[in-house]
C-alpha positions as CSV (number, residue, x, y, z in Angstrom):
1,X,0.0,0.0,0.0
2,X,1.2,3.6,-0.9
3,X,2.8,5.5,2.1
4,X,1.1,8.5,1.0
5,X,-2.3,6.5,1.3
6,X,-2.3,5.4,4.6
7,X,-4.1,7.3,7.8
8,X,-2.5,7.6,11.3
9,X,-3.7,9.2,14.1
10,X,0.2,9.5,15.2
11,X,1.2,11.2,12.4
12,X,-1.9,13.5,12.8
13,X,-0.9,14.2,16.5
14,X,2.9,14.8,15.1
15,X,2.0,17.4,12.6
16,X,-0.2,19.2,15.2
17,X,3.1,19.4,17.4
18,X,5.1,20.2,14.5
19,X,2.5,23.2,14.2
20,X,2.3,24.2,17.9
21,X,5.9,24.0,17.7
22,X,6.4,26.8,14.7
23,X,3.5,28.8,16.8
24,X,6.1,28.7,19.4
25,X,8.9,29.6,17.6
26,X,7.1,33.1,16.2
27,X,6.1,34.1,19.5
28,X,9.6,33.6,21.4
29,X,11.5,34.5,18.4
30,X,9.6,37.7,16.6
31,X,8.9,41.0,18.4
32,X,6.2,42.1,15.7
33,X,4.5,38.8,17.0
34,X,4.2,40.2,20.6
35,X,3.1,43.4,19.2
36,X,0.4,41.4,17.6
37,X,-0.6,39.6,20.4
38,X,-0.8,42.9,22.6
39,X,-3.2,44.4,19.9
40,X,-5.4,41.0,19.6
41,X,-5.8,41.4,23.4
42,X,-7.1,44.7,23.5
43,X,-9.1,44.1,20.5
44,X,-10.7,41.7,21.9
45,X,-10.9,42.7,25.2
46,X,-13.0,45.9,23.6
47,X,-15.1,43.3,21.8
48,X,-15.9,41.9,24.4
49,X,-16.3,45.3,26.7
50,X,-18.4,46.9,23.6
51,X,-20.2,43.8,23.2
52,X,-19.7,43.7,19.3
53,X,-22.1,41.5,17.2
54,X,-21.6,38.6,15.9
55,X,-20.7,39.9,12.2
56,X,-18.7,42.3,13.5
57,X,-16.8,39.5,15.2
58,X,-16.4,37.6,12.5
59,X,-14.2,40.9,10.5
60,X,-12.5,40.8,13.9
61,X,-11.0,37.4,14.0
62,X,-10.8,37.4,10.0
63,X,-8.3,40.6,10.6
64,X,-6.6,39.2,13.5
65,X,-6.0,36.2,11.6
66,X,-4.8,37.9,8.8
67,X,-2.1,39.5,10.5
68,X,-0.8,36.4,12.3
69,X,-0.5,34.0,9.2
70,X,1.3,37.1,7.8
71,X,3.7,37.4,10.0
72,X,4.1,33.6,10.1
73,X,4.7,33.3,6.5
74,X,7.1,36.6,6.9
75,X,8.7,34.8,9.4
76,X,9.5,31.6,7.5
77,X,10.2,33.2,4.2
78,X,12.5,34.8,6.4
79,X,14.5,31.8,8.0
80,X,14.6,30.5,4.8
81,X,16.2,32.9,3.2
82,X,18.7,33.1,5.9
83,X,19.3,29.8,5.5
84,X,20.0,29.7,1.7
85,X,21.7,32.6,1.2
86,X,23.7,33.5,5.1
87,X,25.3,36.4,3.1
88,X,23.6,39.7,1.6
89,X,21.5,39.0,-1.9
90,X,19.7,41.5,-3.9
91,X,17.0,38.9,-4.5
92,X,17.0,37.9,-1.2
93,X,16.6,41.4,0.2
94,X,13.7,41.8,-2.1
95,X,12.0,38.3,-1.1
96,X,12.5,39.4,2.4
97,X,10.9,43.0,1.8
98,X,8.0,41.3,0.1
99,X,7.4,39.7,2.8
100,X,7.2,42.2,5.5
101,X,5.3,44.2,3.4
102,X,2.5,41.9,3.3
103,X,2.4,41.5,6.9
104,X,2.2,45.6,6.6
105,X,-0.5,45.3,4.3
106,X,-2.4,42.7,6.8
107,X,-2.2,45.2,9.8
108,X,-3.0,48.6,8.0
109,X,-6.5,46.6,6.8
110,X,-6.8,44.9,10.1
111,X,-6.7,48.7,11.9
112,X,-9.0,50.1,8.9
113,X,-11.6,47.6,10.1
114,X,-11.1,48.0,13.9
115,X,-11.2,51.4,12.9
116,X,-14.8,51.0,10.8
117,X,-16.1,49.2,13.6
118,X,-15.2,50.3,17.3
119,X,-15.5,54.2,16.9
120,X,-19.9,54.2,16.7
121,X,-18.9,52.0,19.7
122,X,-16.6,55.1,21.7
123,X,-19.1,57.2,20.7
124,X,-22.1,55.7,22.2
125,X,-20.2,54.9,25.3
126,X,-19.2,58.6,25.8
């Protein structure tokens, strides 16, 4: 029987600590990560606080997402670059820009829809 073919709850388990495991590496090993993180808690907290609806959730979680597989894949691209090419490299410089762009792209639209959404929120409450 194929390799490929066959189903095992170990493996499964394996890739989910494989995946925990690279979670773990962006938040020890990336300050924009913790940055993140500080925003998604007080985002959330004013969710919460403002009681949001259930839509307006949903673009909540959709943003904060965003942002995080971002800066995952900006992270990766990242340590593989380094690892291909230890020494300065035009096209490497230019991968790695890419990349952090799009995790700048990520945030500016995740604080264009915080800022959509929580302001008829501040207003009410004041």
């Amino acid at each position: 029987m194929n390799k490929l073919s066959t189903f095992s709850f170990a493996a499964r388990i394996r890739s989910f600590s494989y995946a925990l495991s690279g979670i773990a590496v962006l938040l020890k090993s990336q300050h924009n990560a913790w940055i993140h993180l500080v925003a998604t808690t007080l985002v959330i907290s004013g969710g919460l606080f403002f009681q949001i609806d259930p839509i307006e959730w949903c673009l909540v979680i959709l943003a904060i997402l965003a942002v995080f597989v971002a800066e995952a894949l900006n992270t990766a691209i990242e340590f593989l670059c380094d690892a291909v090419s230890p020494t300065p490299h035009p096209l490497i410089q230019k991968s790695k820009d890419v990349a952090a762009g799009a995790v700048l792209i990520s945030a500016i639209g995740a604080i264009v829809i915080g800022l959509i959404i929580f302001p008829p929120y501040f207003k009410a409450y004041l």
